[in-house]
N, CA, C and O atoms as a Tripos MOL2 file, in Angstrom:
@<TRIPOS>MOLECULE
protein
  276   275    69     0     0
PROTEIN
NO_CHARGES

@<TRIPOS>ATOM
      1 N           0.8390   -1.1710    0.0000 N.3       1 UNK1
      2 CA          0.0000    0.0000    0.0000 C.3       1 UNK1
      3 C           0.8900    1.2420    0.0000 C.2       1 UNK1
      4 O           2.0230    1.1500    0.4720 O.2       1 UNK1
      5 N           0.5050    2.2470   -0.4350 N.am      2 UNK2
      6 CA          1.1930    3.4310   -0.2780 C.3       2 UNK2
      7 C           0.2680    4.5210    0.5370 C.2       2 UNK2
      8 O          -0.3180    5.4600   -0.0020 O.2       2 UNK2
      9 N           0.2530    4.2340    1.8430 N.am      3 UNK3
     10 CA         -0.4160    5.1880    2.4530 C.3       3 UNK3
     11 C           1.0760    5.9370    3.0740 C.2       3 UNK3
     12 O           2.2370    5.5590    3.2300 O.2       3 UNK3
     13 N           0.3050    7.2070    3.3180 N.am      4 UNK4
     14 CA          1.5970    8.5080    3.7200 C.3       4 UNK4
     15 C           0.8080    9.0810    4.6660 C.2       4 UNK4
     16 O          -0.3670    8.8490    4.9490 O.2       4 UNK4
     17 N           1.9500   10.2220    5.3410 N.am      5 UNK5
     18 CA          1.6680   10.8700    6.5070 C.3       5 UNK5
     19 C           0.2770   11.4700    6.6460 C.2       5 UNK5
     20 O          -0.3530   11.6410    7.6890 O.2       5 UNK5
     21 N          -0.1640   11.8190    5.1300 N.am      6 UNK6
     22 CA         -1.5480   12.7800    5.2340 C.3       6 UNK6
     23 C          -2.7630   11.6420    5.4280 C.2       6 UNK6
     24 O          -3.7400   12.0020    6.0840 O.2       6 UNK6
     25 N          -2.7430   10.4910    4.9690 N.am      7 UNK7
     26 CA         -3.7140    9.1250    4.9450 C.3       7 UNK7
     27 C          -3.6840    9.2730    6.3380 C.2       7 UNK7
     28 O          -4.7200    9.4570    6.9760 O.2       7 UNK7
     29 N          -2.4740    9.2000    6.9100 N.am      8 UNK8
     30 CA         -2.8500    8.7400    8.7420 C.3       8 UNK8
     31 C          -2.9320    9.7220    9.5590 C.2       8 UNK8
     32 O          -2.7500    9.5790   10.7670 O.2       8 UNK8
     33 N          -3.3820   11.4920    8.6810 N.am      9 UNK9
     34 CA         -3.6320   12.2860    9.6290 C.3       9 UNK9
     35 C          -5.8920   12.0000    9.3350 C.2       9 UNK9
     36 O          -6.7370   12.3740   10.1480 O.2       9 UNK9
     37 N          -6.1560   11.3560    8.1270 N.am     10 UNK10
     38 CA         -7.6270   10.9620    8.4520 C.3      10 UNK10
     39 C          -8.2670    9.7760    8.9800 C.2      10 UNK10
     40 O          -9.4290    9.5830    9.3390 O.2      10 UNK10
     41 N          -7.0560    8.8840    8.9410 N.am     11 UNK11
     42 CA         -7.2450    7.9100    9.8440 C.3      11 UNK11
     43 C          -6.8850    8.2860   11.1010 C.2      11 UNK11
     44 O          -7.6400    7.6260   11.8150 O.2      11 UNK11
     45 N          -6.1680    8.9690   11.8290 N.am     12 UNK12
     46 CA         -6.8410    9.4520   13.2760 C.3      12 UNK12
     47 C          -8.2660    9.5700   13.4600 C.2      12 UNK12
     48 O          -9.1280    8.8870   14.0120 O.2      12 UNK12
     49 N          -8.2330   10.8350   12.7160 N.am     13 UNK13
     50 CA         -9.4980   11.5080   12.9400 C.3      13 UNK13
     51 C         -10.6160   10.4460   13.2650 C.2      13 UNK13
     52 O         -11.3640   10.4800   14.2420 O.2      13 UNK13
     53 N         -10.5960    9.5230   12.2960 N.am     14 UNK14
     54 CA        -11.6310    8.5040   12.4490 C.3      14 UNK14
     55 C         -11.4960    7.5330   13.7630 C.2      14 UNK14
     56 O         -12.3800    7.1720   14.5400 O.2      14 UNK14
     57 N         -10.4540    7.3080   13.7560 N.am     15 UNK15
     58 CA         -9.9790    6.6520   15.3040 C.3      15 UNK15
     59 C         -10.1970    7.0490   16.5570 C.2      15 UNK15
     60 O         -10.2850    6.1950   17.4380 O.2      15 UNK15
     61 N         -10.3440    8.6570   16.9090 N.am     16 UNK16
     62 CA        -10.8320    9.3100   17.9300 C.3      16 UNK16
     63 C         -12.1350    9.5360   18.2630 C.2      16 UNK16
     64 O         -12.4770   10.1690   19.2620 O.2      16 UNK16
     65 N         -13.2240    8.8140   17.0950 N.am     17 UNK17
     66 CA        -14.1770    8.3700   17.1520 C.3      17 UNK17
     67 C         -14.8230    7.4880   17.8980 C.2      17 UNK17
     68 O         -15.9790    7.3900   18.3090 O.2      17 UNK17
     69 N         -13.6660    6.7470   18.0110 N.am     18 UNK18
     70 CA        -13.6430    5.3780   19.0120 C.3      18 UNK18
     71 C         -14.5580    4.4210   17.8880 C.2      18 UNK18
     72 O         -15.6680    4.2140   18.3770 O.2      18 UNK18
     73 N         -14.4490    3.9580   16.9050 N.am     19 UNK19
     74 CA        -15.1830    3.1170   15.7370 C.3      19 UNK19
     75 C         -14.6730    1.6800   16.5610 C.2      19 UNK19
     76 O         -13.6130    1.4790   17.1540 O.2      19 UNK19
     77 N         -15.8670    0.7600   16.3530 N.am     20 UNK20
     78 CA        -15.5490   -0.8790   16.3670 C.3      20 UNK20
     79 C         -14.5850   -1.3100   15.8180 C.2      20 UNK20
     80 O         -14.7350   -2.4900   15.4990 O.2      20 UNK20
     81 N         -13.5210   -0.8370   15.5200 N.am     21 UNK21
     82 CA        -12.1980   -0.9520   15.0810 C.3      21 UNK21
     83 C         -11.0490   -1.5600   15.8160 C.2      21 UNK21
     84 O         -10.1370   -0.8690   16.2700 O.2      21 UNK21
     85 N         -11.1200   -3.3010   15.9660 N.am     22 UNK22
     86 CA         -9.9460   -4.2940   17.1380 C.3      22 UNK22
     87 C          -8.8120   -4.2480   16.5640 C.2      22 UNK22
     88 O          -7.7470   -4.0570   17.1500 O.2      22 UNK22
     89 N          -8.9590   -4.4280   15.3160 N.am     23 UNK23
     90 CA         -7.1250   -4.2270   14.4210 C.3      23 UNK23
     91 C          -7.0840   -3.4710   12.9380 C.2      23 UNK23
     92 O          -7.9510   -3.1950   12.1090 O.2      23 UNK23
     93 N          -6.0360   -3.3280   12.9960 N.am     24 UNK24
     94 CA         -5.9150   -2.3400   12.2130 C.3      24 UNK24
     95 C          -4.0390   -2.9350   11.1180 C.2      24 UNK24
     96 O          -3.0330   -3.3720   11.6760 O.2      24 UNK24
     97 N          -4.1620   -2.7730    9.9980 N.am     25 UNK25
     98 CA         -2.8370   -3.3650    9.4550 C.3      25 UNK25
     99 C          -2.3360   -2.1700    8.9220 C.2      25 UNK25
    100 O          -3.1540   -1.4820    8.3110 O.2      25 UNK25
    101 N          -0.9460   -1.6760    9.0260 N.am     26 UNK26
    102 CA         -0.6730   -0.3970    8.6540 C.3      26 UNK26
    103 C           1.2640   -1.1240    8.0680 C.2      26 UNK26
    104 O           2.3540   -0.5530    8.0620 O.2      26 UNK26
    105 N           0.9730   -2.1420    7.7830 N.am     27 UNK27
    106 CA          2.2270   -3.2710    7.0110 C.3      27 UNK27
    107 C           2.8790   -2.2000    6.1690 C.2      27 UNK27
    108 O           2.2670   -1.1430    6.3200 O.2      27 UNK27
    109 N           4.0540   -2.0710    5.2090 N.am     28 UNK28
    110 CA          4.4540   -1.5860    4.2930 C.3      28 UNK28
    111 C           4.0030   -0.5100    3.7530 C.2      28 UNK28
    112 O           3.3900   -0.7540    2.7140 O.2      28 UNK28
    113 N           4.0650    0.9120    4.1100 N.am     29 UNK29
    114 CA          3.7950    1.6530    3.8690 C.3      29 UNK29
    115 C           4.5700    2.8180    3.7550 C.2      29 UNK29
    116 O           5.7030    2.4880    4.1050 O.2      29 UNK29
    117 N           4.5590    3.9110    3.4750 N.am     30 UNK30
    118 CA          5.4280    4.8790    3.6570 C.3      30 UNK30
    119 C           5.5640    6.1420    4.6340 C.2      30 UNK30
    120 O           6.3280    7.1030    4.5440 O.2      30 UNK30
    121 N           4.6210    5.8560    5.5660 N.am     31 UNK31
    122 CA          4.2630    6.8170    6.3470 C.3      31 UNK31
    123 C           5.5370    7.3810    7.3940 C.2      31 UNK31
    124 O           6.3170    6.5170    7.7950 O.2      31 UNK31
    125 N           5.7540    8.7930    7.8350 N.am     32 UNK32
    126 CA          6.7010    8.4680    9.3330 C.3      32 UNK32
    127 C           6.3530    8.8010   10.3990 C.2      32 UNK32
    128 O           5.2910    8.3860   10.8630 O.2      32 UNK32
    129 N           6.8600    9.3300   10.8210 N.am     33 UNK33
    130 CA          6.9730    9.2740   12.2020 C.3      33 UNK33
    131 C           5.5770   10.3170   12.6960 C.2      33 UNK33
    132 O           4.5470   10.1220   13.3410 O.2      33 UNK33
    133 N           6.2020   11.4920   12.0010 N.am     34 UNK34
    134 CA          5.0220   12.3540   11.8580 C.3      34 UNK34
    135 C           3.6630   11.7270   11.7150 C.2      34 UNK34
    136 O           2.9930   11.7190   12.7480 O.2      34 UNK34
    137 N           3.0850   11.1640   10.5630 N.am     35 UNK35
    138 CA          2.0670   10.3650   10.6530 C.3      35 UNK35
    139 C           1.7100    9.0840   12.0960 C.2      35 UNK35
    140 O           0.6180    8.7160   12.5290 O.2      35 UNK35
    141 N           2.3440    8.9000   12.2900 N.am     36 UNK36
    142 CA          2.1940    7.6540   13.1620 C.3      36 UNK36
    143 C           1.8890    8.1270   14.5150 C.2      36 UNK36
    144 O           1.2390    7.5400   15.3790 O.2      36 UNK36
    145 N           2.6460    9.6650   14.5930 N.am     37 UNK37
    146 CA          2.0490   10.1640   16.1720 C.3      37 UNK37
    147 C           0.9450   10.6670   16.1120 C.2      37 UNK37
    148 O           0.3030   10.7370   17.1600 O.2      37 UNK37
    149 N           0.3700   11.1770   14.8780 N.am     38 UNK38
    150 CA         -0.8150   11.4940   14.9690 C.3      38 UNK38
    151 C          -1.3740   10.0290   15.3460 C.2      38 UNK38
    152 O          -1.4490    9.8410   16.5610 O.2      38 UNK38
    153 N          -1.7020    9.1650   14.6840 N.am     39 UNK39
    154 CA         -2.5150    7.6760   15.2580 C.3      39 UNK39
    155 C          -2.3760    7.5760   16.7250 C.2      39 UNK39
    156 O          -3.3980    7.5680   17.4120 O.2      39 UNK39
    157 N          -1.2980    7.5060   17.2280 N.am     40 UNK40
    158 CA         -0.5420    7.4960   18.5770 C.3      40 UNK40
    159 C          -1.5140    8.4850   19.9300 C.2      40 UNK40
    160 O          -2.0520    8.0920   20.9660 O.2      40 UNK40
    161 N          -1.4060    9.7910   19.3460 N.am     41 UNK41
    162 CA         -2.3050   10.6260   20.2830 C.3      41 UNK41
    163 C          -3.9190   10.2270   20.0010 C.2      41 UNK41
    164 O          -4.6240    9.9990   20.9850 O.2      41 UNK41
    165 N          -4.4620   10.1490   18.7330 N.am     42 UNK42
    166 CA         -6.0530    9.1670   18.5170 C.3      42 UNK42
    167 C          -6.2460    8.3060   19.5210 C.2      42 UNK42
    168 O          -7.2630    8.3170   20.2150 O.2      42 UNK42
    169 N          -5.0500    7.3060   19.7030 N.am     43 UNK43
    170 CA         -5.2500    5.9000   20.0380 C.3      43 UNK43
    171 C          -5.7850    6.4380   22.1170 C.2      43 UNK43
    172 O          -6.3910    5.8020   22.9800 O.2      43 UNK43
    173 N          -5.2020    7.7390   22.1150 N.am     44 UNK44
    174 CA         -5.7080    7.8820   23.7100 C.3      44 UNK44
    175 C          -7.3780    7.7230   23.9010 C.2      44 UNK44
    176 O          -7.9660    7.1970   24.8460 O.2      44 UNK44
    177 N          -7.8980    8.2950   22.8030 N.am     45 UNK45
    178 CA         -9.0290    8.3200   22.8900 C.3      45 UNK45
    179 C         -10.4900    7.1980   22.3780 C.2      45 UNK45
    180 O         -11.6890    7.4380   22.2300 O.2      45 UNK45
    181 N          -9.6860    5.9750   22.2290 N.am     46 UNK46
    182 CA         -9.9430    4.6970   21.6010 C.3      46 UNK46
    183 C          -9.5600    3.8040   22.5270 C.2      46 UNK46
    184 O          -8.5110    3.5160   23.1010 O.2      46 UNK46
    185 N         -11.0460    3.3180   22.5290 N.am     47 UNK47
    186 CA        -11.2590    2.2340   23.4440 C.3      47 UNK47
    187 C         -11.1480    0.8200   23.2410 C.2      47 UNK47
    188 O         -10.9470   -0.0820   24.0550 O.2      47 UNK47
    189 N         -11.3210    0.7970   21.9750 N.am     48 UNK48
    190 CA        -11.6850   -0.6370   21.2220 C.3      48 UNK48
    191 C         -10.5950   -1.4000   20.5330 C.2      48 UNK48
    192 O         -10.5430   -2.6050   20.7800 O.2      48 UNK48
    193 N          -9.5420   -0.7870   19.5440 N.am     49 UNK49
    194 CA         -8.8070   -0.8470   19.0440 C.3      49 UNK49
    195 C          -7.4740   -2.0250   19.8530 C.2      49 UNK49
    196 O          -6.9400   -1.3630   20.7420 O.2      49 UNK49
    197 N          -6.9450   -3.2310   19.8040 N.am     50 UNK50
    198 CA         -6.2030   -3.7330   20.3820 C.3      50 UNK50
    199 C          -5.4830   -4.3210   19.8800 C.2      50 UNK50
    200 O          -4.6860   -4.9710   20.5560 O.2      50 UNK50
    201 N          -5.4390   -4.3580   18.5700 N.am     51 UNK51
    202 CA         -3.8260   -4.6570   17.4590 C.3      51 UNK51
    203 C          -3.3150   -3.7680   16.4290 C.2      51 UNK51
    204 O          -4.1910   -3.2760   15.7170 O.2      51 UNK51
    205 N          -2.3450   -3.5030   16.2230 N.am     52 UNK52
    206 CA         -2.4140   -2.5850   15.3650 C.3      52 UNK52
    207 C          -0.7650   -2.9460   14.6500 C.2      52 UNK52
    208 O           0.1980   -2.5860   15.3260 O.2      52 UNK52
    209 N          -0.4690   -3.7210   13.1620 N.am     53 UNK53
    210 CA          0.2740   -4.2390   12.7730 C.3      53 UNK53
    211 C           1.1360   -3.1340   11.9580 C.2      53 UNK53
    212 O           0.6290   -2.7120   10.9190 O.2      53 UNK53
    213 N           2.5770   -2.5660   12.4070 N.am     54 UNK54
    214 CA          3.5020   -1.7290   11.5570 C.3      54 UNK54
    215 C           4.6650   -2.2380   11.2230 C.2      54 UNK54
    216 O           5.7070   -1.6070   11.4020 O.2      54 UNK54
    217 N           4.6260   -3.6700   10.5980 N.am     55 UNK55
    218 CA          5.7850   -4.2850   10.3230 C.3      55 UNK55
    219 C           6.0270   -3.5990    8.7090 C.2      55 UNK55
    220 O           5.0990   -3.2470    7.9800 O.2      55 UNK55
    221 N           7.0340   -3.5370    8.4710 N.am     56 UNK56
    222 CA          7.9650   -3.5850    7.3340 C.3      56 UNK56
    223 C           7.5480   -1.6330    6.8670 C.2      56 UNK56
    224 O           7.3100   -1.2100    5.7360 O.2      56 UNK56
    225 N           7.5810   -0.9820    7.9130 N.am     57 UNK57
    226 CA          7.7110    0.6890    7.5580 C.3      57 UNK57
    227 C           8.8950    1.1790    7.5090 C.2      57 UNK57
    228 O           9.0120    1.9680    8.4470 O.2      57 UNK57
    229 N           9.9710    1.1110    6.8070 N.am     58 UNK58
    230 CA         10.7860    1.5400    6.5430 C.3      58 UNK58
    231 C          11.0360    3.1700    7.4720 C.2      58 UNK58
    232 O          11.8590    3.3160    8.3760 O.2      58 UNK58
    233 N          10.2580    4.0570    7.0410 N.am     59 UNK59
    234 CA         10.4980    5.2120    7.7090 C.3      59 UNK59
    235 C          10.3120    5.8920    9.2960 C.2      59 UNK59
    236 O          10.5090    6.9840    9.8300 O.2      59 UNK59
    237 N           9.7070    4.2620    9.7670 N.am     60 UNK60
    238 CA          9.8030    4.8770   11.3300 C.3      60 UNK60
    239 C          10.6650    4.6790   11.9770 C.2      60 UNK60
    240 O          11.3560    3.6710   11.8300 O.2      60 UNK60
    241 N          10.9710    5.9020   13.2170 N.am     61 UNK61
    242 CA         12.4820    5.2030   13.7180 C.3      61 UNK61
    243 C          11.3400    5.1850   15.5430 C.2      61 UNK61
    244 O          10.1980    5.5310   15.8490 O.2      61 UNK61
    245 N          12.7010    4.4870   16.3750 N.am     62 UNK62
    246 CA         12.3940    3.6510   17.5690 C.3      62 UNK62
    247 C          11.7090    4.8410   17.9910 C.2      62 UNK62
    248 O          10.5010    4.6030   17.9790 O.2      62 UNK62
    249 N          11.9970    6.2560   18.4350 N.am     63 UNK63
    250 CA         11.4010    6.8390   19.0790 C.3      63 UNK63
    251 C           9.4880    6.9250   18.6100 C.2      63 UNK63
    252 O           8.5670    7.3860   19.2830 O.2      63 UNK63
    253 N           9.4730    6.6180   17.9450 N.am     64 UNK64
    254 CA          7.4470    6.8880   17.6280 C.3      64 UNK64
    255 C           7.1060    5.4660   17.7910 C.2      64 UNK64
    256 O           5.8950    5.2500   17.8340 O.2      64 UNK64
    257 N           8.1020    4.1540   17.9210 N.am     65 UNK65
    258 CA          7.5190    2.9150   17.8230 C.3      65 UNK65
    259 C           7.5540    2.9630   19.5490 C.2      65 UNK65
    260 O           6.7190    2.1730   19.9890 O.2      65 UNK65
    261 N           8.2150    3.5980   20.5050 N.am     66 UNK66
    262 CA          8.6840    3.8090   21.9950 C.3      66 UNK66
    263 C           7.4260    4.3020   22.0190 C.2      66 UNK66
    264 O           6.5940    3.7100   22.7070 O.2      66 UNK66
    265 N           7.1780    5.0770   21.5290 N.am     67 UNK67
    266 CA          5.6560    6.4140   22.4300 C.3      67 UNK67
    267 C           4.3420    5.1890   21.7900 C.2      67 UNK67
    268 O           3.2540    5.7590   21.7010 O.2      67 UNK67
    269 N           4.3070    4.1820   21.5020 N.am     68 UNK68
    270 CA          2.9420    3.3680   21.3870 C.3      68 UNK68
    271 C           2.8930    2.5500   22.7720 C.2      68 UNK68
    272 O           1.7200    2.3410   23.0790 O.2      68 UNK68
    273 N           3.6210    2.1300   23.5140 N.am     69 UNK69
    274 CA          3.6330    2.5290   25.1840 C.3      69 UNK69
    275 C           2.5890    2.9060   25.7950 C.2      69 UNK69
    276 O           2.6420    3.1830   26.9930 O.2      69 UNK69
@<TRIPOS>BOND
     1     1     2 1
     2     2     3 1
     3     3     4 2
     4     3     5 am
     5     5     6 1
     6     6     7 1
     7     7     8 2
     8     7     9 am
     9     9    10 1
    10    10    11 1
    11    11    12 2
    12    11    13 am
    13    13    14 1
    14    14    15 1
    15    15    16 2
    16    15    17 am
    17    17    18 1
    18    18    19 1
    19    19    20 2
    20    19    21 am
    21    21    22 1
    22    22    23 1
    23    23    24 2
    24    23    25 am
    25    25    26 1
    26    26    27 1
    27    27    28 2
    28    27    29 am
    29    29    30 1
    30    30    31 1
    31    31    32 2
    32    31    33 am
    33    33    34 1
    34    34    35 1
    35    35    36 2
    36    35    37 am
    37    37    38 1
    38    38    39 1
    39    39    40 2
    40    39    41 am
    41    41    42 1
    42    42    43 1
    43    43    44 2
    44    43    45 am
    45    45    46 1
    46    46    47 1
    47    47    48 2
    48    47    49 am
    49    49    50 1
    50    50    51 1
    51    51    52 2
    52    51    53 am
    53    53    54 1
    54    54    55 1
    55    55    56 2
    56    55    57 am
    57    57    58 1
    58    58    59 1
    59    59    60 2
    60    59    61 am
    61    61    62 1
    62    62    63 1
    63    63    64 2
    64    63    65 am
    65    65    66 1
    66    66    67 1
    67    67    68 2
    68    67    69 am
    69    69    70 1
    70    70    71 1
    71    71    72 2
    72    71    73 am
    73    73    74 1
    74    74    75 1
    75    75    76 2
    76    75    77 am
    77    77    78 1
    78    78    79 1
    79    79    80 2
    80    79    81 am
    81    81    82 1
    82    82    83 1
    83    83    84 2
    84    83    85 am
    85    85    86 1
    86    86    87 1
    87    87    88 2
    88    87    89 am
    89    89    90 1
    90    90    91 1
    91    91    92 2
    92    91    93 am
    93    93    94 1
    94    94    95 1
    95    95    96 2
    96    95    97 am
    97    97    98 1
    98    98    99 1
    99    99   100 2
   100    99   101 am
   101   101   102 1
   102   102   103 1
   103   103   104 2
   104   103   105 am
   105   105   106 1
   106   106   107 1
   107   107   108 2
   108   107   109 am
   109   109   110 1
   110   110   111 1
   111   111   112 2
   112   111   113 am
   113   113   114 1
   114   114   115 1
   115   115   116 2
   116   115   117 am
   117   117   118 1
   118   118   119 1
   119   119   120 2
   120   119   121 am
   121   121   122 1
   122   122   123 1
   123   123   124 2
   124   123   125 am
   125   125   126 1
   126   126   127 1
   127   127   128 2
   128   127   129 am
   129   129   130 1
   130   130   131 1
   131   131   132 2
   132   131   133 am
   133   133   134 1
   134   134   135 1
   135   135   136 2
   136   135   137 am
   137   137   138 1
   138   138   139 1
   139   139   140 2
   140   139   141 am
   141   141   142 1
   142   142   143 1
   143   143   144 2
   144   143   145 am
   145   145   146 1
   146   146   147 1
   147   147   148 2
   148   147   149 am
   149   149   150 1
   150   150   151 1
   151   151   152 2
   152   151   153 am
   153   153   154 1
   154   154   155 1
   155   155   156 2
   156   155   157 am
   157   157   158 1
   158   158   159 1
   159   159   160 2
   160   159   161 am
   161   161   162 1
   162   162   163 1
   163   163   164 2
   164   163   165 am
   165   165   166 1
   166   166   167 1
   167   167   168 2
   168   167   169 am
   169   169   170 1
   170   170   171 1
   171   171   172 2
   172   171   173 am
   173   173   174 1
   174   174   175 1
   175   175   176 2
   176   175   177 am
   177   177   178 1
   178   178   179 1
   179   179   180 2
   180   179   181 am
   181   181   182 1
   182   182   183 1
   183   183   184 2
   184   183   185 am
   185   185   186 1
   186   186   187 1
   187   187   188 2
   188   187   189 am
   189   189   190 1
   190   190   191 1
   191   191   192 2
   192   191   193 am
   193   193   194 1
   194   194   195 1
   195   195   196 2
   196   195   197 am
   197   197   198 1
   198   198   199 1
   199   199   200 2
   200   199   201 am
   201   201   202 1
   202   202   203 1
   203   203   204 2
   204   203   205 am
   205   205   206 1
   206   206   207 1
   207   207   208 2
   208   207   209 am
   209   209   210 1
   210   210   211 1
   211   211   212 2
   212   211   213 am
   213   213   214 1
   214   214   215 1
   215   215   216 2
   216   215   217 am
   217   217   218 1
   218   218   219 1
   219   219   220 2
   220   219   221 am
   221   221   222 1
   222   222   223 1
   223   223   224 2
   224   223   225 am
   225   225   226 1
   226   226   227 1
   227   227   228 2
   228   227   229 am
   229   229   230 1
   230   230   231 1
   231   231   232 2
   232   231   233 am
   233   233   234 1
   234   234   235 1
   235   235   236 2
   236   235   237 am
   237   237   238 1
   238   238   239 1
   239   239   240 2
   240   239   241 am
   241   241   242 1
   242   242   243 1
   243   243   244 2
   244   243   245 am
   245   245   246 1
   246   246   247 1
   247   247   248 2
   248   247   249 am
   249   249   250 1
   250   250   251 1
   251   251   252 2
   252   251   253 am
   253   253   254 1
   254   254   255 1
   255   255   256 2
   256   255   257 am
   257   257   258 1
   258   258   259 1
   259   259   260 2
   260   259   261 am
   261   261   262 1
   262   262   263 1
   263   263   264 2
   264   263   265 am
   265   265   266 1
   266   266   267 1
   267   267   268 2
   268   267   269 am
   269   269   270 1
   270   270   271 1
   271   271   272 2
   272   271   273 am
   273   273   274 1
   274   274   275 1
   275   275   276 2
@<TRIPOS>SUBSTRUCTURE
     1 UNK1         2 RESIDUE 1 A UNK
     2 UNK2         6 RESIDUE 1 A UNK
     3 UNK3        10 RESIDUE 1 A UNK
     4 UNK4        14 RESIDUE 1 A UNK
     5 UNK5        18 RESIDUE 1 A UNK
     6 UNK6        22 RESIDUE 1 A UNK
     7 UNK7        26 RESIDUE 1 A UNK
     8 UNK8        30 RESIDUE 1 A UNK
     9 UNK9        34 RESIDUE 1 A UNK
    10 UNK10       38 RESIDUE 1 A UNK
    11 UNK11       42 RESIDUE 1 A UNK
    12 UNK12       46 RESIDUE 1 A UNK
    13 UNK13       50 RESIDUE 1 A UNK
    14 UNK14       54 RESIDUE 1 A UNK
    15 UNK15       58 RESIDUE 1 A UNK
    16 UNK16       62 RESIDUE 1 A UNK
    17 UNK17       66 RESIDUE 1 A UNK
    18 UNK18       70 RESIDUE 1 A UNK
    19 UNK19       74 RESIDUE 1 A UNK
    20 UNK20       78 RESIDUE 1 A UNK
    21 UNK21       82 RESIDUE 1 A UNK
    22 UNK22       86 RESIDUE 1 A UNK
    23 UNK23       90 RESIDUE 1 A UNK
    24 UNK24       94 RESIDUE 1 A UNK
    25 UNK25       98 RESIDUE 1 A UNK
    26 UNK26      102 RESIDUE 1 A UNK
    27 UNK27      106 RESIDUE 1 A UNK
    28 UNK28      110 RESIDUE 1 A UNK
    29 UNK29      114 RESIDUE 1 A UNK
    30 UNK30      118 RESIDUE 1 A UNK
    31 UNK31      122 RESIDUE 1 A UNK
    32 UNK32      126 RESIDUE 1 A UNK
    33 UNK33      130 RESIDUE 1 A UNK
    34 UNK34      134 RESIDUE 1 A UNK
    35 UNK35      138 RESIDUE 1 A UNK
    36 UNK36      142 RESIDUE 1 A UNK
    37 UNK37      146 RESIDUE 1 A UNK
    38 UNK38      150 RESIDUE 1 A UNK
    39 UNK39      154 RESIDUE 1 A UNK
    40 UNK40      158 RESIDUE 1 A UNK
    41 UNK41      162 RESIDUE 1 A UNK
    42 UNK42      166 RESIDUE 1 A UNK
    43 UNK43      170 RESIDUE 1 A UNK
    44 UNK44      174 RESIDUE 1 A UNK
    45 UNK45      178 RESIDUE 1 A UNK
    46 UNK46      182 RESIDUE 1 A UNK
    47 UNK47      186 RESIDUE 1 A UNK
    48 UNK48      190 RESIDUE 1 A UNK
    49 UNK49      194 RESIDUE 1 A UNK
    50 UNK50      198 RESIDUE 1 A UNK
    51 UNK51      202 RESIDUE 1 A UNK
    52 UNK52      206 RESIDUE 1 A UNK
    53 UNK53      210 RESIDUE 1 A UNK
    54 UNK54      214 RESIDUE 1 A UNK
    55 UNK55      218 RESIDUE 1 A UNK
    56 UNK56      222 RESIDUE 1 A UNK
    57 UNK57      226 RESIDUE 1 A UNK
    58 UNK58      230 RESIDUE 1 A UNK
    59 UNK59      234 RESIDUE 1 A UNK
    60 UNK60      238 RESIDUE 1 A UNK
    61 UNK61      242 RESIDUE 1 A UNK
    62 UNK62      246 RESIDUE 1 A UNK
    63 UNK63      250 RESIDUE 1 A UNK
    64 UNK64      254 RESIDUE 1 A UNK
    65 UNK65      258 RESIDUE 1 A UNK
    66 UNK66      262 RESIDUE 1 A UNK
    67 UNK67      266 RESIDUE 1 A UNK
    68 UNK68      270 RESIDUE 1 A UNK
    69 UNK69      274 RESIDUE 1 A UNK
């Protein structure tokens, strides 16, 4: 997939919704860090959500994979 930083600033949005949403696959993509903290601060407000797969993202580094904590 080629989702990027701006895809996962509307997938927050939707996430702070708190949607029936248990997992979520965010695999191979191009997004960074930037994008991912936006999801990150959403995810405070999400109740439901309890997997959320970011294998093979090239552009994130440890500190935004640290703040999912």
């Amino acid at each position: 997939m080629a989702i990027g930083d701006d895809d996962l600033l509307l997938l927050a949005k939707y996430i702070q919704m708190d949607p029936a949403l248990r997992s979520l696959s965010l695999a191979s993509n191009s997004f960074t860090d930037v994008g991912l903290n936006e999801v990150i601060t959403a995810l405070s407000k999400n109740t439901k959500l309890n997997h959320m797969n970011l294998l093979e993202n090239d552009n994130l580094s440890d500190w935004s994979l640290k703040n999912l904590n």
